[in-house]
C-alpha positions as a Markdown table, in Angstrom:
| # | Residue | x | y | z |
|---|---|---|---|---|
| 1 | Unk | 0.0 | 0.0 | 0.0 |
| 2 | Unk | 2.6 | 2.6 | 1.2 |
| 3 | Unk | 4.3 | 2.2 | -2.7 |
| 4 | Unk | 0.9 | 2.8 | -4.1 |
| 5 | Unk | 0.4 | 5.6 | -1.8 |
| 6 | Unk | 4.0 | 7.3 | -3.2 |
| 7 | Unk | 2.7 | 6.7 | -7.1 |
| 8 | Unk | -0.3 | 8.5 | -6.0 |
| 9 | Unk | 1.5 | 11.0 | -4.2 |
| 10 | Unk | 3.6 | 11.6 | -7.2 |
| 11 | Unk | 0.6 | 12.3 | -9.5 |
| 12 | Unk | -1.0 | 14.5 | -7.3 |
| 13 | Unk | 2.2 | 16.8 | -7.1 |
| 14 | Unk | 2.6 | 16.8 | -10.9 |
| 15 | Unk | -1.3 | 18.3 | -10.8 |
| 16 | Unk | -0.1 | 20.7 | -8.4 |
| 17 | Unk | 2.6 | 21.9 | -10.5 |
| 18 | Unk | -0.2 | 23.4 | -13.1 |
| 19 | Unk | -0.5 | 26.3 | -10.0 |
| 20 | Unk | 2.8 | 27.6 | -11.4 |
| 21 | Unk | 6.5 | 26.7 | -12.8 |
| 22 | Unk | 8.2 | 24.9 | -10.1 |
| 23 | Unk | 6.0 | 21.8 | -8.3 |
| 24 | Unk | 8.9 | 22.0 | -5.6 |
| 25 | Unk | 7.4 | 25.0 | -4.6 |
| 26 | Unk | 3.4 | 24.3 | -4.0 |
| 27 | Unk | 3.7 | 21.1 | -1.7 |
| 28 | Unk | 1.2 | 20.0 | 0.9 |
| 29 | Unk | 3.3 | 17.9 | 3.4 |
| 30 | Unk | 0.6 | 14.3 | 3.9 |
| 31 | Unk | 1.6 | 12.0 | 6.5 |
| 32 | Unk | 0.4 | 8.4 | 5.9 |
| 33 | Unk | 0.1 | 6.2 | 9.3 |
| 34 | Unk | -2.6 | 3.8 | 10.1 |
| 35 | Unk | -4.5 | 4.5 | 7.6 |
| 36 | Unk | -4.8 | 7.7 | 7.4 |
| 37 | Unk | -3.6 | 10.8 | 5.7 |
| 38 | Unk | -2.7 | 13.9 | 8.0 |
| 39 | Unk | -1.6 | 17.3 | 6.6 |
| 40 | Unk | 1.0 | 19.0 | 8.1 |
| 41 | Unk | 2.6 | 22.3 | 6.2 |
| 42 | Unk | 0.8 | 23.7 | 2.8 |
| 43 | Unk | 3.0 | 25.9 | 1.0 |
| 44 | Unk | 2.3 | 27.5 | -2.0 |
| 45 | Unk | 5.0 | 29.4 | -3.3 |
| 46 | Unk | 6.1 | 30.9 | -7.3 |
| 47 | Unk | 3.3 | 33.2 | -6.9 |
| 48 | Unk | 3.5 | 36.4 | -9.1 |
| 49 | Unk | 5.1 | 38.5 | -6.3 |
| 50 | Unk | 5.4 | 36.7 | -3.1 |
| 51 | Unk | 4.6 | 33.1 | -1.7 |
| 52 | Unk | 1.4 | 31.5 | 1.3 |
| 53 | Unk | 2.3 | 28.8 | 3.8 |
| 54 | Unk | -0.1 | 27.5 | 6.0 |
| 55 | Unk | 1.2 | 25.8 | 9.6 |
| 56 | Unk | 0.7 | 26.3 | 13.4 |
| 57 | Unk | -2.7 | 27.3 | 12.7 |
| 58 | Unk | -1.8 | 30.6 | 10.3 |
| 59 | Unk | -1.4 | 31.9 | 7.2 |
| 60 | Unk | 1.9 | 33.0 | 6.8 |
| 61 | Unk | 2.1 | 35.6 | 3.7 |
| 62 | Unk | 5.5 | 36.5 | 2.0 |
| 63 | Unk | 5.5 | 39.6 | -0.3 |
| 64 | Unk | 8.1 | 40.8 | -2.2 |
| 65 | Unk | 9.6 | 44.1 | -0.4 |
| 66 | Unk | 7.2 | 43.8 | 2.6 |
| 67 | Unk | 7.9 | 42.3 | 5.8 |
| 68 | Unk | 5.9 | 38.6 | 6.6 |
| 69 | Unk | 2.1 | 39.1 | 7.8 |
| 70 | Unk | 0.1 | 36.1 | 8.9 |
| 71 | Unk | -3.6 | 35.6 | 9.3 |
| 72 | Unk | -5.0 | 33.5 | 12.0 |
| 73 | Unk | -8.3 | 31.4 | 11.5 |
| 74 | Unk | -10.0 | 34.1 | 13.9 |
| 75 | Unk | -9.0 | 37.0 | 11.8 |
| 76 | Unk | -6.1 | 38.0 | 13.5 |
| 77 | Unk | -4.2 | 39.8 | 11.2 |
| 78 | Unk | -0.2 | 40.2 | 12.1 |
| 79 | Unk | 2.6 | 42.5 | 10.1 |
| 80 | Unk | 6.3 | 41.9 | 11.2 |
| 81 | Unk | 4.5 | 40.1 | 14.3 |
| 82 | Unk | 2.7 | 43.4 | 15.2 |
| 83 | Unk | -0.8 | 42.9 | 15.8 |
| 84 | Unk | -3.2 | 44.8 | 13.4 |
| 85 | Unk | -6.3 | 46.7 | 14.4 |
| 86 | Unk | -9.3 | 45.7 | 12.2 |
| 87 | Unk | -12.7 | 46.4 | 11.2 |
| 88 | Unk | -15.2 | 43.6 | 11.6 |
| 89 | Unk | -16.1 | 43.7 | 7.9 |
| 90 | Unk | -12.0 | 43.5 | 7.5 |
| 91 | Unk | -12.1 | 40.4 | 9.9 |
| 92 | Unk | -14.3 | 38.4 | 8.1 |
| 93 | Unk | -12.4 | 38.7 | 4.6 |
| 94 | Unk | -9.2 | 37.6 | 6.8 |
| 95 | Unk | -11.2 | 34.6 | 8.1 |
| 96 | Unk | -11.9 | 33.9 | 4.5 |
| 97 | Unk | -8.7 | 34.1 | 3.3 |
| 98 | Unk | -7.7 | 31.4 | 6.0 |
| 99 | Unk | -10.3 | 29.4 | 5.0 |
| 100 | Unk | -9.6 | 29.3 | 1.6 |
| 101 | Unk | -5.9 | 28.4 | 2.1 |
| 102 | Unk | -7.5 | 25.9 | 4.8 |
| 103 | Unk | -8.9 | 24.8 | 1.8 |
| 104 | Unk | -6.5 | 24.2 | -0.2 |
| 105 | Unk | -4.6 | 21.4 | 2.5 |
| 106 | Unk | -7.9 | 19.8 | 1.8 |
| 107 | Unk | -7.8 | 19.4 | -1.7 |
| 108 | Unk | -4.6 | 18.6 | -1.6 |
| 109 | Unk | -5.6 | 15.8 | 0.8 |
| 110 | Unk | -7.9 | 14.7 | -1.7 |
| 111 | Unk | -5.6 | 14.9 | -4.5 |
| 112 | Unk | -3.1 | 12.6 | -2.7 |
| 113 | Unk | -6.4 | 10.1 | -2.3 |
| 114 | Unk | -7.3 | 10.2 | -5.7 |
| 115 | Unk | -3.5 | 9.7 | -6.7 |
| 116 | Unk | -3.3 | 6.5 | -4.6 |
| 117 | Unk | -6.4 | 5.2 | -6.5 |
| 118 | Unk | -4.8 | 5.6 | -9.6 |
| 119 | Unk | -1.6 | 4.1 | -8.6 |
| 120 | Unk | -3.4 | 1.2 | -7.3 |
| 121 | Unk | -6.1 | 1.2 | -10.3 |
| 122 | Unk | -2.2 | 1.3 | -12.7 |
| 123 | Unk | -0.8 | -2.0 | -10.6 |
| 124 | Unk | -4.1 | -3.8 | -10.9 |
| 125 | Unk | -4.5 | -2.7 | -14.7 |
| 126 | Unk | -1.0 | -3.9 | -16.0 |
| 127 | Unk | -1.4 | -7.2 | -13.7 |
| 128 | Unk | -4.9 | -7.8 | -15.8 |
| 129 | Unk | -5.0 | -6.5 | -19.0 |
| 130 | Unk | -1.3 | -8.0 | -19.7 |
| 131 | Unk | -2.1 | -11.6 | -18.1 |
| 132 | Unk | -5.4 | -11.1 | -21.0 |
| 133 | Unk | -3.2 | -10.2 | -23.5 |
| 134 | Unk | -5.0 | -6.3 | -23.3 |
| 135 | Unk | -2.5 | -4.0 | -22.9 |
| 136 | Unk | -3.9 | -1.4 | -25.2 |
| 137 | Unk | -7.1 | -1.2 | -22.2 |
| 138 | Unk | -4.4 | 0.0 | -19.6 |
| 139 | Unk | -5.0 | 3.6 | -20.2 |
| 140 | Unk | -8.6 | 3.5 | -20.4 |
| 141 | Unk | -8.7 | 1.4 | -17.1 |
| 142 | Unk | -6.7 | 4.3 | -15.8 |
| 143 | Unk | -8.1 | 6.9 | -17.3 |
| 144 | Unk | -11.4 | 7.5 | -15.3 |
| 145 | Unk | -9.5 | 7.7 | -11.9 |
| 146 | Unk | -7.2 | 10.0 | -13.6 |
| 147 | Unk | -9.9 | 12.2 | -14.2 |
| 148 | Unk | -10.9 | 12.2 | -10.0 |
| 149 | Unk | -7.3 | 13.7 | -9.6 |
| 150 | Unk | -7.5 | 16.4 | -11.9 |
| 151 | Unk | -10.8 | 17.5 | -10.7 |
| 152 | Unk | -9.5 | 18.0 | -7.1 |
| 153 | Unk | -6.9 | 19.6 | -8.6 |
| 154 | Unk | -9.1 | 22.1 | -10.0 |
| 155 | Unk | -10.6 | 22.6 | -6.7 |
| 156 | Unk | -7.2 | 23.8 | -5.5 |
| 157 | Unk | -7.2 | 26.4 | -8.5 |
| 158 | Unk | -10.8 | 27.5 | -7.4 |
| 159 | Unk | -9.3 | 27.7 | -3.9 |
| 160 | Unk | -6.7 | 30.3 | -5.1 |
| 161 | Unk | -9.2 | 32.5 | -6.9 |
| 162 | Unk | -11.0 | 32.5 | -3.5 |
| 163 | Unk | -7.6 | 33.3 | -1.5 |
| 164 | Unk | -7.4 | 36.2 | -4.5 |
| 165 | Unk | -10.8 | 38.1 | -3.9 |
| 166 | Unk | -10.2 | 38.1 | -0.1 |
| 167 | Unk | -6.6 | 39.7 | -1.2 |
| 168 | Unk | -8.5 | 42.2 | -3.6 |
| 169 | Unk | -10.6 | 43.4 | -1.0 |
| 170 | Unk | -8.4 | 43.4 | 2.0 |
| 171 | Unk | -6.0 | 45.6 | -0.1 |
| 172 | Unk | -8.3 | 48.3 | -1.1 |
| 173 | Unk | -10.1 | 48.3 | 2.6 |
| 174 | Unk | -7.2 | 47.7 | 4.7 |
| 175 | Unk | -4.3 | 49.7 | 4.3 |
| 176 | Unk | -1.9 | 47.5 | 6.6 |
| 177 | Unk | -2.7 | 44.8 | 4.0 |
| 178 | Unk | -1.8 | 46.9 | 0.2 |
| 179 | Unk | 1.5 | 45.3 | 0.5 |
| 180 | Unk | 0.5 | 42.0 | 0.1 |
| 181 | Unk | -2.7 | 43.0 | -2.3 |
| 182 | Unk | -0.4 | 41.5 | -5.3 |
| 183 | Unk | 0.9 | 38.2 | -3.9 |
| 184 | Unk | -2.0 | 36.3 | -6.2 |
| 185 | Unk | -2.4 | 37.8 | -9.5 |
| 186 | Unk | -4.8 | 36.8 | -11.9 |
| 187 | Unk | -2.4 | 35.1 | -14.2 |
| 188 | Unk | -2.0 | 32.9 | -11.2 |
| 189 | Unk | -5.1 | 31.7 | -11.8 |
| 190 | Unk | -5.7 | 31.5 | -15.3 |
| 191 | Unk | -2.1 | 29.3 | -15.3 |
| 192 | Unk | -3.8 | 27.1 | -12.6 |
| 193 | Unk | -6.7 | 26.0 | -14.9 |
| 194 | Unk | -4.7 | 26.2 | -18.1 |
| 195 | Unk | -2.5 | 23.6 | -16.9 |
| 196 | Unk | -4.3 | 21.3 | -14.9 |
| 197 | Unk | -6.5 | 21.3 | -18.0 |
């Protein structure tokens, strides 16, 4: 199981790599033991100007030319570790944007998931259709679960877009936040769908 697992894994990452360039750099860190799969860090980094990490129960934001802020899953919105006075209306898009990256280390969940079913569905496939003297029915056998994975992954690019209209607004409301109002751009997102399609 744990090798079938790893092919899975490995599918799910090259998905993840449609969020951008480099699929070193969007990772959600899945811990398999006793059957089940725990999340630990989500990063999602090559962004068009800065990087998001979820762990320890924040958002941790990295901006080009502005110092780290992180958002907490109450609202709590921190610049350079300095607390940040907010609006109620302001503290409801920050608990959106943590839910959305929350979000993501779901998907990604389900991602690895739907990768280990298709590794598993590949071993059974090339046992079967081989021993029947069907290898040319491999890829269709594998097909339909291949399809399960990229749909999650497309939940992860809807994820984004959400983490990106939370940004927009935060940005133009908030003026502790217009640094990091650029972090997600929309090419982000079109690149996100373009590839996993």
């Amino acid at each position: 199981m744990r090798n079938l697992l790893s092919l899975g894994l490995a599918a799910a990452c090259a998905l993840l790599a449609g969020c951008g360039d480099h699929s070193d750099q969007h990772a959600v860190t899945i811990v398999y033991s006793g059957n089940h799969l725990r999340s630990f860090d989500t990063n999602v980094g090559n962004l068009a100007h800065g990087s998001l990490r979820l762990s320890d129960r924040q958002v941790i934001i990295h901006a080009d030319g502005a110092p780290d802020a992180s958002i907490t899953a109450d609202g709590d919105l921190r610049v350079n570790q300095q607390q940040v006075v907010t609006a109620p209306a302001d503290r409801d898009m920050l608990k959106s944007y943590y839910a959305h990256m929350l979000a993501i280390r779901s998907d990604g969940i389900a991602i690895g998931k739907a990768g280990a079913d298709v590794g598993k569905q590949a071993v059974e496939s090339v046992a079967t259709r081989l021993l029947s003297g069907q290898p040319d029915r491999i890829e269709q056998d594998v097909d339909s679960k291949t399809k399960l994975v990229t749909a999650a992954a497309m939940k992860v690019c809807q994820d984004l877009s959400g983490i990106k209209t939370s940004q927009d607004r935060l940005a133009a409301d908030l003026p502790a936040f217009k640094p990091y109002g650029n972090v997600i751009s929309g090419s982000d997102i079109t690149d996100c769908a373009k590839d996993n399609n």
